[in-house]
N, C-alpha and C positions, 0 to 999 in steps of 0.2 A: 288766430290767424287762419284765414282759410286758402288755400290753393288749389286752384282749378289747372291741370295738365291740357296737353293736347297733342298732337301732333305722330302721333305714333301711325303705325299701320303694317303692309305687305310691300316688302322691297324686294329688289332682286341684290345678290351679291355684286358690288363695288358701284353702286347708287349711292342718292344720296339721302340723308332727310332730316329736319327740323322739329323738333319739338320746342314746344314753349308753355313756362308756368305761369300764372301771373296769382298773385296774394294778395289779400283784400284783409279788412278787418284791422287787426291793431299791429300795421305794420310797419308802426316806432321803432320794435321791436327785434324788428329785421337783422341781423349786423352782419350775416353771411347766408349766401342760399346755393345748395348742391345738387347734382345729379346723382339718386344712386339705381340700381338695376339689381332685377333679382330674377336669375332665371331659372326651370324646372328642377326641382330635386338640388339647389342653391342655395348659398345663402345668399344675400342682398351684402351688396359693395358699392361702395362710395366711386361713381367715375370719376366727376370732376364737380369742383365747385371754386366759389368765388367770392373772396369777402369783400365787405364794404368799401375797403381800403385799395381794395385792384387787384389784391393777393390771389394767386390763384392755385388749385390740383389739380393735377390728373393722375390717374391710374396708372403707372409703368408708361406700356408703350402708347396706351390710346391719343396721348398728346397728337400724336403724328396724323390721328386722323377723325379728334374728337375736338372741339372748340365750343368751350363756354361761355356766352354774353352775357351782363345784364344791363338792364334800362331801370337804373336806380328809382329813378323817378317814379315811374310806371310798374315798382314794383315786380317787377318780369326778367327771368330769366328765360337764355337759349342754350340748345345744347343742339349744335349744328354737328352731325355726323356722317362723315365722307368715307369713300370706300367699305362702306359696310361687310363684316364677312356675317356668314351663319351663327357664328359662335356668339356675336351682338344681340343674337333673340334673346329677350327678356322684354320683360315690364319694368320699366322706367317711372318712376319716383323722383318726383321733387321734393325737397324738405327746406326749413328755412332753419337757417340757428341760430340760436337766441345769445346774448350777451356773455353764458358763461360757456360757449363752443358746441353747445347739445343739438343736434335736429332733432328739436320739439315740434314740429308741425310738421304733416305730412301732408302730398296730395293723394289723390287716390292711385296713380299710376295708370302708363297707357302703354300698352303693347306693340311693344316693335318685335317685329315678325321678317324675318334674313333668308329670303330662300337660295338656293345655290342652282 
């Protein structure tokens, strides 16, 4: 499975902005696909994701201002995120998980950049 990111960039504090993955390849395989973030001197965490099924996470409070889509069909997840603060800078990672709950596949990540 391969996944192409996008959407990242330079926002101001309480913007808003879209990212989107989309996965190509053997994507039978698919059964759940996440958003995780990893920012400087971080470790990388799971924001939100969404299984096949409708199922969904989010991280603590980000629910309030993080929302996850996907377009099963199309392969493609969203990770539409409102009121941005600073502390949101990080690189952004899509991952897809495979049948036994693992994100085995990753994309390469696109940096989202939170100016104040």
């Amino acid at each position: 499975v391969q996944l192409q990111a996008s959407g990242g960039g330079l926002v101001q504090a309480g913007g808003s902005l879209n990212l989107t993955c989309t996965a190509s390849g053997s994507t039978q395989i698919i059964k759940g696909m996440g958003w995780h973030r990893q920012a400087p001197g971080q470790e990388r965490e799971l924001v939100a994701a969404m299984h096949n099924s409708g199922d969904t996470y989010y991280r603590g409070s980000l629910k309030r201002r993080f929302t996850i889509f996907r377009d099963i069909a199309k392969h493609t997840a969203y990770l539409q995120m409102n009121n941005v603060r600073p502390e949101d800078t990080a690189v952004y990672y899509c991952a897809v998980q495979n049948m036994y709950g693992y994100y085995k596949y990753w994309g390469q990540g696109t940096l989202v950049t939170v100016s104040s």
